[in-house]
PDB file with SEQRES, HELIX, SHEET and CRYST1 records, atoms N, CA, C and O in Angstrom:
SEQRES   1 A   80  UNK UNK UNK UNK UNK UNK UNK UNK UNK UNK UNK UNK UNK          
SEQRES   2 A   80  UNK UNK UNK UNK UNK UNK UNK UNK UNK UNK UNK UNK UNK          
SEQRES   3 A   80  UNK UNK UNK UNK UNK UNK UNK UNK UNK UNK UNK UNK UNK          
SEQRES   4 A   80  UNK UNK UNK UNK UNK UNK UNK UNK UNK UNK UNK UNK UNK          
SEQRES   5 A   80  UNK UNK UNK UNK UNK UNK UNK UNK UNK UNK UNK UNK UNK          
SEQRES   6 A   80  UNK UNK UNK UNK UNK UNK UNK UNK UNK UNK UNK UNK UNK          
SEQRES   7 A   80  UNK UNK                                                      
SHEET    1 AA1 6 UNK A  25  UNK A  29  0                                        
SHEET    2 AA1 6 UNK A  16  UNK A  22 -1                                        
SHEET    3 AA1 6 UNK A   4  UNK A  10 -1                                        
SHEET    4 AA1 6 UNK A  63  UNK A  78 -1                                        
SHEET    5 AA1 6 UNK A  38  UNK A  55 -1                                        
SHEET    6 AA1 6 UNK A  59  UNK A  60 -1                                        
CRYST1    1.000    1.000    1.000  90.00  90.00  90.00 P 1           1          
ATOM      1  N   UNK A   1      20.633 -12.603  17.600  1.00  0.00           N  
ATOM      2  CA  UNK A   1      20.049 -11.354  17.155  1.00  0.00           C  
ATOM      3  C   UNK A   1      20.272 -10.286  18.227  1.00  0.00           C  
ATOM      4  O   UNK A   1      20.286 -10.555  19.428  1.00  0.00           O  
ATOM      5  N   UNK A   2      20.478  -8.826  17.630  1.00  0.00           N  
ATOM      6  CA  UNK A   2      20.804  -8.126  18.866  1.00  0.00           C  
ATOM      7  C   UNK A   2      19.378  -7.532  19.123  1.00  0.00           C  
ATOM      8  O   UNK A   2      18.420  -7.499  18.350  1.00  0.00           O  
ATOM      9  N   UNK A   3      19.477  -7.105  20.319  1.00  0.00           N  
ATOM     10  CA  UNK A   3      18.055  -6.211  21.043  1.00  0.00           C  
ATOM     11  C   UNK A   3      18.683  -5.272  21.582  1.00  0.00           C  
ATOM     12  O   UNK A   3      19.749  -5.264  22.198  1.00  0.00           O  
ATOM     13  N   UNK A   4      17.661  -4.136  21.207  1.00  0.00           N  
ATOM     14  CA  UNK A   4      18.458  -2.343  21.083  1.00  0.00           C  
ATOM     15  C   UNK A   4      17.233  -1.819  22.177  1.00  0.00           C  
ATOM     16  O   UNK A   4      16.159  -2.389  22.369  1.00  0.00           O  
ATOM     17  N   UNK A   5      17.700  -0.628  22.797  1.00  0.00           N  
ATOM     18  CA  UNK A   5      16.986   0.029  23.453  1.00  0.00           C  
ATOM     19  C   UNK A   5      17.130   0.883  23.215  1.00  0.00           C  
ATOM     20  O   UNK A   5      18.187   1.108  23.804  1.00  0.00           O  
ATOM     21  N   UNK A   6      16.739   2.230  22.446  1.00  0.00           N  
ATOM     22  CA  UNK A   6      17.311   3.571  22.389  1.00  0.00           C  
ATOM     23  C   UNK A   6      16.467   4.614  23.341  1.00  0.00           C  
ATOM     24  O   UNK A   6      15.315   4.867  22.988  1.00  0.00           O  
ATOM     25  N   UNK A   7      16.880   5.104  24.289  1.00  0.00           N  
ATOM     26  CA  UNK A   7      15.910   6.080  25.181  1.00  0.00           C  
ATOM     27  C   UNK A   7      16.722   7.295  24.531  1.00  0.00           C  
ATOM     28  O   UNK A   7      17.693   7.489  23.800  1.00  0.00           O  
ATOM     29  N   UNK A   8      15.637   8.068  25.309  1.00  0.00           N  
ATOM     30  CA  UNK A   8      15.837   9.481  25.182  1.00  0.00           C  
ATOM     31  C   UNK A   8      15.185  10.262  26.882  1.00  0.00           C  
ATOM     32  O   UNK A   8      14.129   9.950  27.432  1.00  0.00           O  
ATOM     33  N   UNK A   9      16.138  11.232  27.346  1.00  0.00           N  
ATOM     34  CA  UNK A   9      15.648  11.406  28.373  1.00  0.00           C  
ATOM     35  C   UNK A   9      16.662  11.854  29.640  1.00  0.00           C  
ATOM     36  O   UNK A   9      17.846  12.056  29.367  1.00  0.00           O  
ATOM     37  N   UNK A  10      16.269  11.985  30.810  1.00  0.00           N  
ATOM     38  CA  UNK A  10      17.232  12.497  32.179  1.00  0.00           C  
ATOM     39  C   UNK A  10      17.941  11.440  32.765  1.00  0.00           C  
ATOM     40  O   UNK A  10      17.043  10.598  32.775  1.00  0.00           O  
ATOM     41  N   UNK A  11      18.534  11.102  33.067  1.00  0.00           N  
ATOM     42  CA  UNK A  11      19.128  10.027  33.997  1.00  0.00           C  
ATOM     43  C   UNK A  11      20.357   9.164  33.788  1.00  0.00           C  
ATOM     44  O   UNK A  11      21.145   8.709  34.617  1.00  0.00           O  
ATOM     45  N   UNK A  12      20.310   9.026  32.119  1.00  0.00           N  
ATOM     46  CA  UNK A  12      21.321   8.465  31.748  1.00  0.00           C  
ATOM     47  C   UNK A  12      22.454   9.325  31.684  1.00  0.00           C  
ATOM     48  O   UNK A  12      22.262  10.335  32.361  1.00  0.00           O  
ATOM     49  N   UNK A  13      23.942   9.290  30.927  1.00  0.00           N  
ATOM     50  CA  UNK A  13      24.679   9.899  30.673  1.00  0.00           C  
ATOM     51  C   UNK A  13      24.484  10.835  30.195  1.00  0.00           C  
ATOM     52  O   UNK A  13      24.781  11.826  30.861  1.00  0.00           O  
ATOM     53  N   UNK A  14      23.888  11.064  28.804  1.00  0.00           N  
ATOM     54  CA  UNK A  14      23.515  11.133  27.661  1.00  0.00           C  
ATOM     55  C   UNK A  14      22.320  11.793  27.269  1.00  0.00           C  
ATOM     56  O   UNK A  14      21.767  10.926  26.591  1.00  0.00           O  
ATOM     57  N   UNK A  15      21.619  12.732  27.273  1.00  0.00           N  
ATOM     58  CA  UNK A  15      20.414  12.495  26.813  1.00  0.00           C  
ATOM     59  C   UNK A  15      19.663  11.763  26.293  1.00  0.00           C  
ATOM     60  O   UNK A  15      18.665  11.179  26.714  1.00  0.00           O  
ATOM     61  N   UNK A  16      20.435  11.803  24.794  1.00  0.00           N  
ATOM     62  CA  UNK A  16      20.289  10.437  23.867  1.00  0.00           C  
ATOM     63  C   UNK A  16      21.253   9.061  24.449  1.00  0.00           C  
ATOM     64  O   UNK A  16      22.390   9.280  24.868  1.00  0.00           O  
ATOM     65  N   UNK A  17      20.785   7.891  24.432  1.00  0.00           N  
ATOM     66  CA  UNK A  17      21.436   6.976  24.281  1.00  0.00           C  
ATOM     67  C   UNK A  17      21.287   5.606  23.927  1.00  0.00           C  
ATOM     68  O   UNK A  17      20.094   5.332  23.799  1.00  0.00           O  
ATOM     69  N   UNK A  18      21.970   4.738  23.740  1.00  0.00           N  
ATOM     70  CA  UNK A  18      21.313   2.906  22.990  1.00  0.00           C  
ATOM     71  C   UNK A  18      21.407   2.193  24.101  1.00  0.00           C  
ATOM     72  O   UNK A  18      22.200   2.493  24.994  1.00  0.00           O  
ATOM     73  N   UNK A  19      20.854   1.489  24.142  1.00  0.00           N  
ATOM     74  CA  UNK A  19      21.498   0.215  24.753  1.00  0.00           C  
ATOM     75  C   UNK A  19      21.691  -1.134  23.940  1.00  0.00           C  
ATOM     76  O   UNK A  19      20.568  -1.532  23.628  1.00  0.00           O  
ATOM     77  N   UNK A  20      22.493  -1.834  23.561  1.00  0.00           N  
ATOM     78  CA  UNK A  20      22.515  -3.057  23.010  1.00  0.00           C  
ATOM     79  C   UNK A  20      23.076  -4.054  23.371  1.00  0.00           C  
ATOM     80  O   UNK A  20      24.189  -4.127  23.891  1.00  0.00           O  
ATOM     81  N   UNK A  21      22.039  -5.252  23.017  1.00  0.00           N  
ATOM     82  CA  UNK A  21      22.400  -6.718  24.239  1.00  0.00           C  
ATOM     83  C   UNK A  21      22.416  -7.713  22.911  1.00  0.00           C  
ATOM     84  O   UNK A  21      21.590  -7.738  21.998  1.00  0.00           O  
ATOM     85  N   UNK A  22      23.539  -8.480  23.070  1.00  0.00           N  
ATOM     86  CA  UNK A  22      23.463  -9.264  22.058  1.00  0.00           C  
ATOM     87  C   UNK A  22      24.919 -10.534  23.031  1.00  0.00           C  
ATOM     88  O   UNK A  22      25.807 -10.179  23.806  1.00  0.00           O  
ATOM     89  N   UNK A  23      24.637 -11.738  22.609  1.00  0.00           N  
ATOM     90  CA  UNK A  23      25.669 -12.433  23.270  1.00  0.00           C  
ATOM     91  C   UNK A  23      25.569 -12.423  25.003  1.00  0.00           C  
ATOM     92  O   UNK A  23      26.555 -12.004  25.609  1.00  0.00           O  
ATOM     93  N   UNK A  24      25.036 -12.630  25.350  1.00  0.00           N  
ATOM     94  CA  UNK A  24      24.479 -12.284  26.830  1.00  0.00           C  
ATOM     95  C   UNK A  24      25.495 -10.919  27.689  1.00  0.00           C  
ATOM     96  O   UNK A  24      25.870 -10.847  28.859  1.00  0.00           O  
ATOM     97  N   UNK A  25      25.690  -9.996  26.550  1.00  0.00           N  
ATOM     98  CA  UNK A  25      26.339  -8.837  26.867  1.00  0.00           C  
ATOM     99  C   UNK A  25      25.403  -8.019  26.820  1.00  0.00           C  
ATOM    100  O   UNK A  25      24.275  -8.349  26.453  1.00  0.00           O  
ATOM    101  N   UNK A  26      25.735  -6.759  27.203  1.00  0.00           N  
ATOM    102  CA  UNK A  26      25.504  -5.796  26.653  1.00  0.00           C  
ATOM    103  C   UNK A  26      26.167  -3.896  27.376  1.00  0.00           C  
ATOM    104  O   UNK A  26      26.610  -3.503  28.455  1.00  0.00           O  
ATOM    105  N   UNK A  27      25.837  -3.185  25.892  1.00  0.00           N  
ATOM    106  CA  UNK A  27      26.557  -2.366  25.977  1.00  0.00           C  
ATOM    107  C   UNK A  27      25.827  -0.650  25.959  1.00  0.00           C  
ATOM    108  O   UNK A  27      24.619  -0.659  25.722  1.00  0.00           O  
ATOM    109  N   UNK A  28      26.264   0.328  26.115  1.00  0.00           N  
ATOM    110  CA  UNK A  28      25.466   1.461  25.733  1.00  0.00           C  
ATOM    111  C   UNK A  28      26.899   2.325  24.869  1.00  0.00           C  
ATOM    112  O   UNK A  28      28.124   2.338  24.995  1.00  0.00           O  
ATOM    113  N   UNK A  29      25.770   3.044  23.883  1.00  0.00           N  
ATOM    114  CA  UNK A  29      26.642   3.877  23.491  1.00  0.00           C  
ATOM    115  C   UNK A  29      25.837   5.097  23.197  1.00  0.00           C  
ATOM    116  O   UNK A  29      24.634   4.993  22.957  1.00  0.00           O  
ATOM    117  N   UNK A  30      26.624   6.585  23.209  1.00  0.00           N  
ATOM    118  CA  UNK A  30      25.872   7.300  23.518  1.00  0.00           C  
ATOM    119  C   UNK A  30      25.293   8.348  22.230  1.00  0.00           C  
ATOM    120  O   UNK A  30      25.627   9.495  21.932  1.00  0.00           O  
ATOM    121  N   UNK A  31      24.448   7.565  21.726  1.00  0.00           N  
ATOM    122  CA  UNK A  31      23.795   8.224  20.405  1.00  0.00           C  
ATOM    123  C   UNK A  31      22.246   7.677  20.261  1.00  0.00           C  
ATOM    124  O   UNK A  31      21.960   6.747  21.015  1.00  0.00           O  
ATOM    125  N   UNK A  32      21.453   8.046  19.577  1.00  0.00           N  
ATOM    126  CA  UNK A  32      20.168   6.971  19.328  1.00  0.00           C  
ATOM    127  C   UNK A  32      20.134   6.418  18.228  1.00  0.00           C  
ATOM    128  O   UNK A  32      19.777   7.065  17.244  1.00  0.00           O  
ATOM    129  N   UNK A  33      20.489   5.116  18.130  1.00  0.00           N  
ATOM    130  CA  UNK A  33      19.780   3.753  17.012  1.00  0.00           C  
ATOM    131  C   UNK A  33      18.449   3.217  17.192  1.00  0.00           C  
ATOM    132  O   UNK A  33      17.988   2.504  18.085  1.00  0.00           O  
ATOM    133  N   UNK A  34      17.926   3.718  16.142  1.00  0.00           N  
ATOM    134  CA  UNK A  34      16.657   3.469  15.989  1.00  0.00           C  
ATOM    135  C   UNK A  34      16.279   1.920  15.386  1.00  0.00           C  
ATOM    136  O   UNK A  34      16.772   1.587  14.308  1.00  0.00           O  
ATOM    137  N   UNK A  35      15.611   1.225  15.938  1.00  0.00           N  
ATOM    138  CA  UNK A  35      15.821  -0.579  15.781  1.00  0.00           C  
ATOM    139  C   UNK A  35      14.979  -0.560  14.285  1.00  0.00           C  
ATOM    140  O   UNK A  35      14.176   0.260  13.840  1.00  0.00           O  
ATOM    141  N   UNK A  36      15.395  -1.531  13.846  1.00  0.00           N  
ATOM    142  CA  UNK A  36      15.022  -2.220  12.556  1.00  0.00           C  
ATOM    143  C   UNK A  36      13.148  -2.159  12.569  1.00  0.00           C  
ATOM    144  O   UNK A  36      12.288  -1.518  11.965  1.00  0.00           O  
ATOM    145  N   UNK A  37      13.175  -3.221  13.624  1.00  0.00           N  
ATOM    146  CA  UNK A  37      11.526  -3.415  13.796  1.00  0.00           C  
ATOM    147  C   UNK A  37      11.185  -3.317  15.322  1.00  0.00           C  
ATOM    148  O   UNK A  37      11.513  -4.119  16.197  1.00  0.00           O  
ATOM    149  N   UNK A  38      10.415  -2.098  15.464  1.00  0.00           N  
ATOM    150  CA  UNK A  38       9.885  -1.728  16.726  1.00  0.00           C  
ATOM    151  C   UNK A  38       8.965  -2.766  17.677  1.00  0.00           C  
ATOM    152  O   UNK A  38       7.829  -2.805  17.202  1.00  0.00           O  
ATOM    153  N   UNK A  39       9.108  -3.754  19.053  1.00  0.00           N  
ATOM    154  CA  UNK A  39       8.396  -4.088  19.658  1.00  0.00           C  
ATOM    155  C   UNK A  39       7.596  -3.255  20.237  1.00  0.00           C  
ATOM    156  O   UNK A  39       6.394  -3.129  20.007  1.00  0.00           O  
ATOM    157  N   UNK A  40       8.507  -2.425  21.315  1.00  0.00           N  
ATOM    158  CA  UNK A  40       8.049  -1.912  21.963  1.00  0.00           C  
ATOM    159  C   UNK A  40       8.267  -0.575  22.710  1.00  0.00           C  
ATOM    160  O   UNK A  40       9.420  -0.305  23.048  1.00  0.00           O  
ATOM    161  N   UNK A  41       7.240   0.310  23.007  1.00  0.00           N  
ATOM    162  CA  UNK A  41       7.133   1.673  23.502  1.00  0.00           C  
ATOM    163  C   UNK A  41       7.337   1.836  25.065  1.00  0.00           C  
ATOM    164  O   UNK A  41       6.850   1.179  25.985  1.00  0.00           O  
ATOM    165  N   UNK A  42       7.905   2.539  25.075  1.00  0.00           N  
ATOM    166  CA  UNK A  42       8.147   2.359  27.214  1.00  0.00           C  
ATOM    167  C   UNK A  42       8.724   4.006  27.554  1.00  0.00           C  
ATOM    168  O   UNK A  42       9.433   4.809  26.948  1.00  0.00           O  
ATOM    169  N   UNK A  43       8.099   3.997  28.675  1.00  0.00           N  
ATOM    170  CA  UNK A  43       8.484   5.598  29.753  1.00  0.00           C  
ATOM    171  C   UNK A  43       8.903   4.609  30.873  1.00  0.00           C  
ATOM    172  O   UNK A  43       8.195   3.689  31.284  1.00  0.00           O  
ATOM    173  N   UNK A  44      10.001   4.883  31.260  1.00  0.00           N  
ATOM    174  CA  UNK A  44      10.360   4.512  32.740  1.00  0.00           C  
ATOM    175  C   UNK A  44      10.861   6.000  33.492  1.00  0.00           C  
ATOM    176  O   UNK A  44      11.618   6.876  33.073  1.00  0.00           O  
ATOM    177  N   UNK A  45      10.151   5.888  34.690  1.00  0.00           N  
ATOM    178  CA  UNK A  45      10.234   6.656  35.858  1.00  0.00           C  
ATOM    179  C   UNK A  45      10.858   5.888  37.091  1.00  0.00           C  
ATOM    180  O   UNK A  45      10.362   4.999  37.783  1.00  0.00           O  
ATOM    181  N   UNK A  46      12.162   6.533  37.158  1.00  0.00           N  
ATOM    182  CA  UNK A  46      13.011   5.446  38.410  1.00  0.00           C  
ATOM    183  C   UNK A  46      13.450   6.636  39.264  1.00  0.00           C  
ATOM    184  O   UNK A  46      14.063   7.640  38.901  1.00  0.00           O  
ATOM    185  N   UNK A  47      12.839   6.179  40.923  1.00  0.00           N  
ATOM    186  CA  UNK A  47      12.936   6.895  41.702  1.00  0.00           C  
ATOM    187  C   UNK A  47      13.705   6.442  42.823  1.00  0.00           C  
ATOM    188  O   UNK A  47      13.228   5.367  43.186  1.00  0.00           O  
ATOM    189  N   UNK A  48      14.586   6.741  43.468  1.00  0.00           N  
ATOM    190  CA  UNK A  48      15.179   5.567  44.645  1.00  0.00           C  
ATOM    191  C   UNK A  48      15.479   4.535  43.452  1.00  0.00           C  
ATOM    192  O   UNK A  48      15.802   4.546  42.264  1.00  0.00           O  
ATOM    193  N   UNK A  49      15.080   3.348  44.823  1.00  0.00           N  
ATOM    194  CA  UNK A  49      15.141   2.217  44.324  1.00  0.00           C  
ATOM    195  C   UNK A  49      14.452   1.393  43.669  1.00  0.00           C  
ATOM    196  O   UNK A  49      14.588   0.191  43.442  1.00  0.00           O  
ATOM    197  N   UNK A  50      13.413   2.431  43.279  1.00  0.00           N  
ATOM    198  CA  UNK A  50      11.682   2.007  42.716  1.00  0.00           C  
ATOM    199  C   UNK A  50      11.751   2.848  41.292  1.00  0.00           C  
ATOM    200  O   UNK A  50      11.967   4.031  41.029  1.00  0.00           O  
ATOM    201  N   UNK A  51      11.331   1.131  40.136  1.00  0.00           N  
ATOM    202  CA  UNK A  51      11.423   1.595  38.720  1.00  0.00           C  
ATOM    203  C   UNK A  51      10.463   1.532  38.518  1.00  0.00           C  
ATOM    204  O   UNK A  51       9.983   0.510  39.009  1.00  0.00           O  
ATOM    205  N   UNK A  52       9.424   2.416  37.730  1.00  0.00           N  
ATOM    206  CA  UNK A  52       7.698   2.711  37.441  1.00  0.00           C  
ATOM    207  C   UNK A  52       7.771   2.211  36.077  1.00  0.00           C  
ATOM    208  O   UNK A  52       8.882   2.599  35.717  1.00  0.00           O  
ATOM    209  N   UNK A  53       7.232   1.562  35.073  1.00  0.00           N  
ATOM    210  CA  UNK A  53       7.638   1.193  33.555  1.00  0.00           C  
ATOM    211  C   UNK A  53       6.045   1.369  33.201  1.00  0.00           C  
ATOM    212  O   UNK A  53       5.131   0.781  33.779  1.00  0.00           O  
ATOM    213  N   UNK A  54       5.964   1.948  32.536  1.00  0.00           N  
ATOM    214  CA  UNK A  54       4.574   2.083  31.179  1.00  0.00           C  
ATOM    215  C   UNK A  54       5.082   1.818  29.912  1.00  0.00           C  
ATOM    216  O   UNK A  54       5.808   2.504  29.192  1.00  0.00           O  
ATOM    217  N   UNK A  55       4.497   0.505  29.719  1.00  0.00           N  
ATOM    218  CA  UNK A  55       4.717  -0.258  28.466  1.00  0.00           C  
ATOM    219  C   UNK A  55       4.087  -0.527  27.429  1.00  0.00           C  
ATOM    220  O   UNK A  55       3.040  -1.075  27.775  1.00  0.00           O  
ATOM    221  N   UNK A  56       4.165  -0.421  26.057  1.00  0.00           N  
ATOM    222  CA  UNK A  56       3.017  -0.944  25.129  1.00  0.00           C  
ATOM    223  C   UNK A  56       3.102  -2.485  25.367  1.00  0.00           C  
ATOM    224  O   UNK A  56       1.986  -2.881  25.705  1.00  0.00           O  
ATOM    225  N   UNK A  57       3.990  -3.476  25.318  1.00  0.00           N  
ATOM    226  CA  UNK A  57       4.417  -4.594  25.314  1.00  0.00           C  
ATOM    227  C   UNK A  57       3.644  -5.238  26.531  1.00  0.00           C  
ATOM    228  O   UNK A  57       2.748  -6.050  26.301  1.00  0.00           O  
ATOM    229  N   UNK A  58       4.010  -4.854  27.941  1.00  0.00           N  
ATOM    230  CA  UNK A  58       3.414  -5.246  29.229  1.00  0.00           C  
ATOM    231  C   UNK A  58       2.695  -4.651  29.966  1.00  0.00           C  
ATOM    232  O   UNK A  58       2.461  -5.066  31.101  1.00  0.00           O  
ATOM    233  N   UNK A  59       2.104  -3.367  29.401  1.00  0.00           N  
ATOM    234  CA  UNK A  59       1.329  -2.366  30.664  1.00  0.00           C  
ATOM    235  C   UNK A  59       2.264  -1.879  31.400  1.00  0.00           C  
ATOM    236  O   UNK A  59       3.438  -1.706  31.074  1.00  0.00           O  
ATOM    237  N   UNK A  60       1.769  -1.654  32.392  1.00  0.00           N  
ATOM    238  CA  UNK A  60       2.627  -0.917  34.037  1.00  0.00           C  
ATOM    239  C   UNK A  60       2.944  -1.801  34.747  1.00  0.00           C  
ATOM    240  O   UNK A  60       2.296  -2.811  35.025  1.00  0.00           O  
ATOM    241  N   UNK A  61       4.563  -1.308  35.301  1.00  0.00           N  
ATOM    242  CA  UNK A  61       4.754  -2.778  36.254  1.00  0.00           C  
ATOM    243  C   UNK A  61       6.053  -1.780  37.236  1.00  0.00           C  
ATOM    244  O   UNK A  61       6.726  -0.860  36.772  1.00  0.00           O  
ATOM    245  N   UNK A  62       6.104  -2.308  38.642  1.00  0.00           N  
ATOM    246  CA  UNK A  62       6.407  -1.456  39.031  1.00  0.00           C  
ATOM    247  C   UNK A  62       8.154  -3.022  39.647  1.00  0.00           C  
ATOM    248  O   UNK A  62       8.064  -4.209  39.958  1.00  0.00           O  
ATOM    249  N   UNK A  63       9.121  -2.293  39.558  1.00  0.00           N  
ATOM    250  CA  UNK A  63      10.115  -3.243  40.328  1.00  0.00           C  
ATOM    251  C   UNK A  63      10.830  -2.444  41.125  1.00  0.00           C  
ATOM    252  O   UNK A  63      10.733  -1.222  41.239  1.00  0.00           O  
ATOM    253  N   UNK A  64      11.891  -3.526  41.928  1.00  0.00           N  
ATOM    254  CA  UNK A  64      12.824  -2.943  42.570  1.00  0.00           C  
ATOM    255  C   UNK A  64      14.245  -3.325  41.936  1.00  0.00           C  
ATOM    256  O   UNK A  64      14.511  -4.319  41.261  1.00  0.00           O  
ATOM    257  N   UNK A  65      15.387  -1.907  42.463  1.00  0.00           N  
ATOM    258  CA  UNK A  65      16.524  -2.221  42.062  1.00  0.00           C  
ATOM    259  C   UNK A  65      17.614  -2.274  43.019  1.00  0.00           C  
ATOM    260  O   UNK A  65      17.188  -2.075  44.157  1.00  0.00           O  
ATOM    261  N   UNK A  66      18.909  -2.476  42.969  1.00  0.00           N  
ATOM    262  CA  UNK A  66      19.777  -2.758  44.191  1.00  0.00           C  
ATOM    263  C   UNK A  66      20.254  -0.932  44.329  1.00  0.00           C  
ATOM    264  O   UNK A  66      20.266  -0.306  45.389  1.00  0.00           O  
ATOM    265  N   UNK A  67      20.579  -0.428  43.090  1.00  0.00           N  
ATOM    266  CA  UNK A  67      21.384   1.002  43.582  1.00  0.00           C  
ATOM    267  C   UNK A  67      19.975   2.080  43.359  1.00  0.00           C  
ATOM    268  O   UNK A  67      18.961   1.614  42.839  1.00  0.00           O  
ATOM    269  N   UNK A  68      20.024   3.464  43.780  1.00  0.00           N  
ATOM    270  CA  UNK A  68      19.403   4.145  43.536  1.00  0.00           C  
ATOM    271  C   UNK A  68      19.902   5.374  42.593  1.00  0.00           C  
ATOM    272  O   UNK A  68      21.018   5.839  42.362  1.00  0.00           O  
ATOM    273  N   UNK A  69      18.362   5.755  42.071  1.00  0.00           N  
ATOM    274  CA  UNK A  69      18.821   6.086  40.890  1.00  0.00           C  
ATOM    275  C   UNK A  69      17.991   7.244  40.879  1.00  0.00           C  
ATOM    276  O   UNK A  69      17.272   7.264  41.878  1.00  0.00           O  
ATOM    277  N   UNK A  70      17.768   8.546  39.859  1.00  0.00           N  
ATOM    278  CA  UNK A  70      16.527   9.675  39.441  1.00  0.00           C  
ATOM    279  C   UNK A  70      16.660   9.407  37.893  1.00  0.00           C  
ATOM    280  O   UNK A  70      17.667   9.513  37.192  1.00  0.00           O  
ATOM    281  N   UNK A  71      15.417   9.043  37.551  1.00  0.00           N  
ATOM    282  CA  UNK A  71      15.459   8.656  36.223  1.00  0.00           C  
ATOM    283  C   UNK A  71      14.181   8.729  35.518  1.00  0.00           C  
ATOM    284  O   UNK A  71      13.202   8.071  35.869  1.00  0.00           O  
ATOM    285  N   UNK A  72      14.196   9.737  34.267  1.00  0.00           N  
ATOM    286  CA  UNK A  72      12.636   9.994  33.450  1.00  0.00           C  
ATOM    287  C   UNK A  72      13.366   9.829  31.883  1.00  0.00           C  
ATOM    288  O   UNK A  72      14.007  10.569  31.137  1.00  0.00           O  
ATOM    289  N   UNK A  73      12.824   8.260  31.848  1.00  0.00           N  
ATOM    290  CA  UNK A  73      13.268   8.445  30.201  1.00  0.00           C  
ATOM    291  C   UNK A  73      12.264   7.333  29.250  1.00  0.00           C  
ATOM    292  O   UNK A  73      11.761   6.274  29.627  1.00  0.00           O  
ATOM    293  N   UNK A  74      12.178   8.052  27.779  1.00  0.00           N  
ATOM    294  CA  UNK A  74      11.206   7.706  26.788  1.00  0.00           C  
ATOM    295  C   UNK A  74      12.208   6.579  26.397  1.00  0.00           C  
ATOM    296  O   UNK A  74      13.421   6.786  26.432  1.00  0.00           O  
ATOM    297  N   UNK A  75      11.520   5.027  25.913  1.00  0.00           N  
ATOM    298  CA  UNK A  75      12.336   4.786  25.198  1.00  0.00           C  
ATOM    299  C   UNK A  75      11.698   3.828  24.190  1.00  0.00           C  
ATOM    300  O   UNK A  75      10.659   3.284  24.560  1.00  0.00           O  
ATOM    301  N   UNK A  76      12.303   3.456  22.608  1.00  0.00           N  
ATOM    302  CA  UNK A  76      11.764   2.123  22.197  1.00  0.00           C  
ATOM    303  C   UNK A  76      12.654   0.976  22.341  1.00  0.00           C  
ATOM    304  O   UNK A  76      13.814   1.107  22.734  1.00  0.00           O  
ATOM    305  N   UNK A  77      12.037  -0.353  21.974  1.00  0.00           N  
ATOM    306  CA  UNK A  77      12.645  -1.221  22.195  1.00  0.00           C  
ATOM    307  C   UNK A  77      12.673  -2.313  20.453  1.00  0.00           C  
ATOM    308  O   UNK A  77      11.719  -2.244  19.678  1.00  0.00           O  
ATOM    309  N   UNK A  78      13.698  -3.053  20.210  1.00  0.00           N  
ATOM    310  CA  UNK A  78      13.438  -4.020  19.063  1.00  0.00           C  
ATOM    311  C   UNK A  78      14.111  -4.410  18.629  1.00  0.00           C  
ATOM    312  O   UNK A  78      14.995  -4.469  19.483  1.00  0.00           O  
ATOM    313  N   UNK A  79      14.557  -4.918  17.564  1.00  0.00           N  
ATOM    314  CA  UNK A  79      15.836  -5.663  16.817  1.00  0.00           C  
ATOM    315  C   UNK A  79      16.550  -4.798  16.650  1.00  0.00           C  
ATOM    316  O   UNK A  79      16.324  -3.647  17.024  1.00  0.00           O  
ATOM    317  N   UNK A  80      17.764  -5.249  15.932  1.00  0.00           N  
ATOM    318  CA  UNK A  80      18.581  -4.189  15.004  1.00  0.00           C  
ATOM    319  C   UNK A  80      19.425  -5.308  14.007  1.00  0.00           C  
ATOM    320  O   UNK A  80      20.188  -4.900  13.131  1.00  0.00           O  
TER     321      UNK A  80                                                      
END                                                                             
């Protein structure tokens, strides 16, 4: 089954864009697909190397990443 991410927002290429993982791939393309059935709601704020995530799915959780990044984007998450 594939799992879609469509954000909307600063940081990416794109304003709009997908992400889709299916086959232990995955890919972006730069439009918004809106998933079949919605899990989940998320704002990520990525600053440096520090990603801030507000989640409906998990709450707030804060990680680290290897490259640095400036990043404010809405996104949902779910099938397609």
């Amino acid at each position: 089954m594939k799992k879609i991410f469509a954000e909307m927002g600063l940081g990416n290429e794109t304003f709009f864009s997908t992400e889709i993982e299916e086959d232990g791939g995955e890919y972006r393309v730069p439009k918004f697909i809106k998933p079949n059935k919605i899990s989940d709601r998320y704002l990520r704020f990525w600053i440096g190397k520090r990603v801030f995530i507000l989640s409906t799915r998990d709450g707030f959780k804060i990680s680290k990443r290897d490259r640095n990044k400036l990043k404010l984007v809405f996104g949902i998450a779910g099938d397609l």
